[in-house]
C-alpha positions in Angstrom: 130.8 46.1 54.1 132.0 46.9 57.6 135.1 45.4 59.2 133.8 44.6 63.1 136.3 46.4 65.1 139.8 44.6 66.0 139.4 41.7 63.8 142.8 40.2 62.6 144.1 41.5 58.7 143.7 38.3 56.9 145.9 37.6 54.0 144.4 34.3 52.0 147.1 32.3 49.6 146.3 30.5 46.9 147.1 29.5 43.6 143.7 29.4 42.0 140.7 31.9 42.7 137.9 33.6 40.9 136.8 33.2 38.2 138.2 29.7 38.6 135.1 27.1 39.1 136.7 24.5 40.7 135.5 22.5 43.7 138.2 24.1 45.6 137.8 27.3 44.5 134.1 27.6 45.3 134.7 26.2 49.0 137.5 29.1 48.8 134.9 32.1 47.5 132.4 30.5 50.2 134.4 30.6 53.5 136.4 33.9 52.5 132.8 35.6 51.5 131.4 34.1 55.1 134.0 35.3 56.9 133.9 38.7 55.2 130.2 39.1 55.6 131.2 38.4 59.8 133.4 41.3 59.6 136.7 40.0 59.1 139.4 41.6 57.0 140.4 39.5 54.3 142.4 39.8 51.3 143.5 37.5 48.4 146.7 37.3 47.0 147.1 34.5 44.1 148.4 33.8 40.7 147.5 35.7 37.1 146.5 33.1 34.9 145.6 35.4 31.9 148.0 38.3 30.5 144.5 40.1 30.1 143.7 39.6 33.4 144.1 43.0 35.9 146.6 42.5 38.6 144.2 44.0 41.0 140.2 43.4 41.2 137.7 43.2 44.0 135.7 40.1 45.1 132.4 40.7 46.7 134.5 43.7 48.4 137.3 41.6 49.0 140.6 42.9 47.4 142.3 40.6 45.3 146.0 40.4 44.1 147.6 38.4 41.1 150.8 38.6 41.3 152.5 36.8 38.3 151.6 33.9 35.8 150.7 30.7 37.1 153.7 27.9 37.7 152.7 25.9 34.6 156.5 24.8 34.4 159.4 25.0 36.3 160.7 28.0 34.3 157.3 29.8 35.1 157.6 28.2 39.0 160.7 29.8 39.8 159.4 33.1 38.4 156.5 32.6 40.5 158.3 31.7 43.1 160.5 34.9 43.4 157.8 36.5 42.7 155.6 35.2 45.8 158.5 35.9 48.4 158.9 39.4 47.2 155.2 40.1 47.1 154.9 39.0 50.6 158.2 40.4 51.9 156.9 43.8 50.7 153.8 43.3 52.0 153.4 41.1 55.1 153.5 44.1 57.8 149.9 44.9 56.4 148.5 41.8 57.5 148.4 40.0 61.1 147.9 36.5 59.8 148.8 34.6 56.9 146.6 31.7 55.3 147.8 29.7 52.9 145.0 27.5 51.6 147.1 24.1 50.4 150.6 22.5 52.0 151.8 23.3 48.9 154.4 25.2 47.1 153.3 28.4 47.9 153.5 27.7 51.7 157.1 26.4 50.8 157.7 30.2 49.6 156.6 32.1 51.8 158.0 29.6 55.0 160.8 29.6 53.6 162.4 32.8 51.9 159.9 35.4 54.0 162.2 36.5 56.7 160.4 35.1 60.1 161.5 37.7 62.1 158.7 40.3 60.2 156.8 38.0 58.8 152.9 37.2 60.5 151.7 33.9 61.8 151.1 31.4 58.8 148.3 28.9 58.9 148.7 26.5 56.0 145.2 24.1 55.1 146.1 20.5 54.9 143.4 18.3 52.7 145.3 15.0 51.1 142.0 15.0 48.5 142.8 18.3 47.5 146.7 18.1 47.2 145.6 14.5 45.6 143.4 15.8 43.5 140.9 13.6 44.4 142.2 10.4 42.4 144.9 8.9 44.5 144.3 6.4 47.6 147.7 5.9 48.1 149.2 9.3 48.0 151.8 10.3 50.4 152.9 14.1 51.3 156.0 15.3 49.7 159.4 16.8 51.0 157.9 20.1 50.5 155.0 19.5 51.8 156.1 17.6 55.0 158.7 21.0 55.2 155.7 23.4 55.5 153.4 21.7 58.0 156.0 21.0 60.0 157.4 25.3 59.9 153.6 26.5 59.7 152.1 28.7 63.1 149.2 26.6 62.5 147.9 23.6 60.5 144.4 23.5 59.8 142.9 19.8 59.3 139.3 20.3 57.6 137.9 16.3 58.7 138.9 13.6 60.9 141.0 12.2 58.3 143.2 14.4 58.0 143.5 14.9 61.3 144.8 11.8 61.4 146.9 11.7 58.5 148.9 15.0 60.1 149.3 13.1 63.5 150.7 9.9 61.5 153.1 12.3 59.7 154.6 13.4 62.8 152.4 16.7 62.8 152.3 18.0 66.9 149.5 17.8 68.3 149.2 21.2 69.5 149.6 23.3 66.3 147.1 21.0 64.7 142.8 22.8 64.9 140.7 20.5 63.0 137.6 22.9 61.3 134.9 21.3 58.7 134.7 23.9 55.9 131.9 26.7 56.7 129.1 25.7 53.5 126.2 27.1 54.5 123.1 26.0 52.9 120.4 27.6 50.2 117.3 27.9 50.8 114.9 26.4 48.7 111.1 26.9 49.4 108.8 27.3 46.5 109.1 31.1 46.6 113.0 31.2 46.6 112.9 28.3 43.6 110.6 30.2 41.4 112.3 33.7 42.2 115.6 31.7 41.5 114.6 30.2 37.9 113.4 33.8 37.0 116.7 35.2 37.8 119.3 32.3 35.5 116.4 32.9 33.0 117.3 36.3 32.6 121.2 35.6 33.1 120.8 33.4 30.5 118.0 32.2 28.3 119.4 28.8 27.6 118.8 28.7 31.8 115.2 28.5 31.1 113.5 26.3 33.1 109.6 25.4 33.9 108.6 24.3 37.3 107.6 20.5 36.0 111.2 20.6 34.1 113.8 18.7 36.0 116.7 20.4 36.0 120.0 18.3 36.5 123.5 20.0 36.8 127.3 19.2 36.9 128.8 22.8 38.8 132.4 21.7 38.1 135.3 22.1 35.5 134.6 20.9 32.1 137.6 18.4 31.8 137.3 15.0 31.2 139.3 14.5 34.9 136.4 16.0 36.3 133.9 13.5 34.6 132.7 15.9 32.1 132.6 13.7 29.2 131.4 10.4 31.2 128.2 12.5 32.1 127.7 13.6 28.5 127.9 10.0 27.8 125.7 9.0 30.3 123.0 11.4 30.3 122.7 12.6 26.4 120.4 9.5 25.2 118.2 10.5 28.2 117.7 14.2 27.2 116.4 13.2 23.5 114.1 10.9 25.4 113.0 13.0 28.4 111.3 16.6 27.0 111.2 18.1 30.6 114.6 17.2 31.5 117.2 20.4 31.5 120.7 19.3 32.1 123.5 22.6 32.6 127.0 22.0 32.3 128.2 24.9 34.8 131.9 25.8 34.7 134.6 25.7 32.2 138.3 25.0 30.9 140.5 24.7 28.0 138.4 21.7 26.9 135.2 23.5 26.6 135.5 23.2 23.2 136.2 19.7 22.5 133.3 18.8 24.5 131.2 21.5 22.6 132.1 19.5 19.7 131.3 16.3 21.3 127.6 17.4 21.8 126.9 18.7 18.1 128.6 15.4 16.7 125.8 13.4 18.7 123.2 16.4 17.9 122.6 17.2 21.6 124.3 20.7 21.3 121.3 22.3 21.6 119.5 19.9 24.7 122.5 20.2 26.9 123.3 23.7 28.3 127.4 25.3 29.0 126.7 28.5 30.1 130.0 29.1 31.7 130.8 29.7 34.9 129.1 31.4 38.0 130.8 33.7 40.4 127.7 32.5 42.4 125.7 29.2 42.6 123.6 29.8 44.7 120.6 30.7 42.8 121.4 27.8 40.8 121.5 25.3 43.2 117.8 26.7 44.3 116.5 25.3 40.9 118.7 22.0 40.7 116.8 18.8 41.5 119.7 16.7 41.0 123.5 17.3 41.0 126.0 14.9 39.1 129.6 15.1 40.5 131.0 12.4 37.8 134.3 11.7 39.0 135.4 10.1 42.0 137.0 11.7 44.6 135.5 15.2 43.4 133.2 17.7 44.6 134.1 16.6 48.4 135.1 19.8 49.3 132.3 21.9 48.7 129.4 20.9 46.1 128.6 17.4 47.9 128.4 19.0 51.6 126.9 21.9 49.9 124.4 19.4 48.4 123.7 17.5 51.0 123.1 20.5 53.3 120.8 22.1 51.4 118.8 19.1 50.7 119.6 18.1 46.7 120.0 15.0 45.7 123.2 14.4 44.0 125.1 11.5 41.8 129.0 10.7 42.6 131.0 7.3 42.7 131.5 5.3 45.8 134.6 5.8 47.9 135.2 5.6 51.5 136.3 9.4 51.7 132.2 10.3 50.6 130.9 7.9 53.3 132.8 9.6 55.4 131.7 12.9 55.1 128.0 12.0 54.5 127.7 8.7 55.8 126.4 7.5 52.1 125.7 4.0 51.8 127.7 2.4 49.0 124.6 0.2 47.3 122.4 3.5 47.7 120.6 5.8 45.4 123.4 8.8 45.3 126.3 6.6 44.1 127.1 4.7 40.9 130.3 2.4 39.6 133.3 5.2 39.1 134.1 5.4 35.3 131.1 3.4 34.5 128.9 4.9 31.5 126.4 2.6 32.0 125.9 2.6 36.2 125.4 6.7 36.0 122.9 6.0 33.0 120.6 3.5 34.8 121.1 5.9 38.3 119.6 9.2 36.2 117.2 6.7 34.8 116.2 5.3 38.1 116.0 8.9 39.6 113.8 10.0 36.5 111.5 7.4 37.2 111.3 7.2 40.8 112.8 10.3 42.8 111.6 9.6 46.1 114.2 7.2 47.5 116.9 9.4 46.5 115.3 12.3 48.5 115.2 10.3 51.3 118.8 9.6 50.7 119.8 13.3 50.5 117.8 14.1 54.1 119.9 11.1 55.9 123.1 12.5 54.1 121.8 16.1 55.8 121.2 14.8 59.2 124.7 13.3 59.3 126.7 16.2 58.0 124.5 19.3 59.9 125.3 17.1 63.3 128.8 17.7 63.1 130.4 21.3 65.1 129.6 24.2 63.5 133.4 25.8 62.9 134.4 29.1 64.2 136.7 30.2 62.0 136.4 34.0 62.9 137.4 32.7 66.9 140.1 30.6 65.8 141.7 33.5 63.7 141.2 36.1 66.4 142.8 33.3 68.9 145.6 32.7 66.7 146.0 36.7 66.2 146.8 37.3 69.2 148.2 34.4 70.6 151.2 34.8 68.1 151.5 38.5 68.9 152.6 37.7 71.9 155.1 35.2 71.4 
């Protein structure tokens, strides 16, 4: 793939990437892939989470660099730490822009022990549900945090609420660019779907799917945070009862097998599909009729826009971040009681029985997030390129 001709040498922080299959990650794989495939020049630079896993690899032509073991405790984070500054010290006069993709410790690092005066630009990605995780209302920014916004080139705000949260924390106006995450939609005529459920058949037999099945799938971790097991619970009675109903638990963790053991104790083991995860979900997303994000506060980042762009009804709990971002109604079809076996049960059950209204709630949900601005990242980047060059 050709880089277009002056475009800015892009290095993207982050803790977590491929073959992570996190909500962040994917919205992470999606915008870097987008702005590769617009000729950008982007590299990765993140942590090794595996001794077995090669310190250099490439990503859909993307060059990607692990640089030591993951900070899983504060022994490991000051390894990690050290070893950060030095990688980018080394480094940074291959690149004209840094981008670190959380206000988080590894924006710390690098603002803080990368000497300035040869270091590039940094832009630093501030999302509270991300740094959050999704689960906390009430959580505030920490020293560290507040320390890197405040020394970053550029904060990037990704919706209006963080916007506003950056502006409340003191955050000046004029470093602050507020760009929606670039999730582009699938396409999903009848040719693409049946061409699409060919192609996870062969990936994987267990993918098998006819065109009157109903194919339901959760495209997050398999951890119990992430609503895993609630869904299990929820949707495992149904399966026994509904012959044409495929349900694929996409993703994975260290719980895999717990929950693996969870579905042969109740005998559903061989109804309810864990392939793994995909370094791609697109063609899966072609053949979902419904998506389940169990866990509140999850999936905002990229498989509910994603979703909701591309026109597939999907399941998630009420809060007032999701009504943001999709203007869903809280009493509606796409939302059930957070935590609450029994409200996800009688929603699949509703949508087995009667599909229509949530369709119709899935095209409303589209109409509000398609009409907001369609983010140019590539033009900000450029902007920022050269703007800082000459300062």
């Amino acid at each position: 793939m050709s880089v277009a001709p002056g475009a800015p040498r892009l290095l993207v922080v982050t803790r977590r990437f491929w073959p992570s299959s996190s909500d962040s990650t994917q919205r992470l794989m999606s915008w870097t892939s987008s702005l590769q495939a617009r000729g950008a020049n982007v590299s990765i630079l993140t942590a090794r989470w595996h001794s077995s896993w090669s310190t250099r690899v490439d990503f859909r032509e993307m060059p990607v660099h692990r640089f030591e073991y993951a900070p899983t405790n504060p022994i490991r984070a000051a390894r990690y730490s050290r070893g950060l500054a030095d990688w980018v010290s080394k480094n940074c006069a291959n690149f004209d822009l840094i981008y670190c993709d959380a206000a988080d410790l590894e924006a710390n690092v690098i603002l803080t022990h990368v000497a300035g005066l040869h270091r590039p630009p940094v832009i630093v990605r501030f999302d509270p549900l991300e740094l959050s995780d999704g689960c906390d209302p009430h959580w505030q920014p920490g020293t560290k945090t507040l320390d890197a916004l405040r020394r970053a080139s550029l904060v990037v705000a990704p919706r209006a609420d963080a916007y506003q949260r950056l502006r409340a924390i003191g955050i000046q106006e004029s470093k602050v660019e507020t760009l929606p995450d670039l999730v582009p939609p699938v396409s999903r005529t009848d040719l693409a779907r049946a061409a699409a459920r060919n192609a996870v058949a062969d990936i994987n037999h267990d993918l098998f799917a006819r065109s009157t099945d109903r194919v339901v799938i959760c495209p997050l971790e398999l951890t119990r945070k992430a609503g895993a097991e609630l869904l299990i619970r929820a949707i495992g009675p149904l399966v026994q009862d509904h012959r044409a109903l495929r349900v694929w638990l996409l993703g994975d963790s260290a719980e895999r097998s717990r929950l693996y053991d969870q579905l042969r104790y109740n005998g559903w083991h061989n109804l309810i599909a864990m392939p793994g995860a995909f370094e791609d979900l697109d063609e899966v997303l072609r053949v979902a009729d419904l998506c389940v994000v169990p866990a509140r506060g999850h999936g905002l980042s990229w498989v509910i826009p994603k979703c909701a762009a591309s026109s597939i009804p999907f399941l998630t709990p009420d809060s007032p971040e999701l009504r943001s971002l999709v203007n869903c109604d809280a009493s509606g079809p796409l939302t059930f009681r957070d935590g609450d076996v029994e409200s996800l049960r009688n929603k699949l059950n509703q949508w087995l029985n009667s599909p229509l209204p949530f369709r119709t709630a899935i095209a409303n949900a589209r109409e509000h997030l398609v009409s907001q601005p369609v983010p140019a990242w590539d033009a900000m980047l450029a902007r920022a390129a050269a703007t800082f060059s000459k300062s």
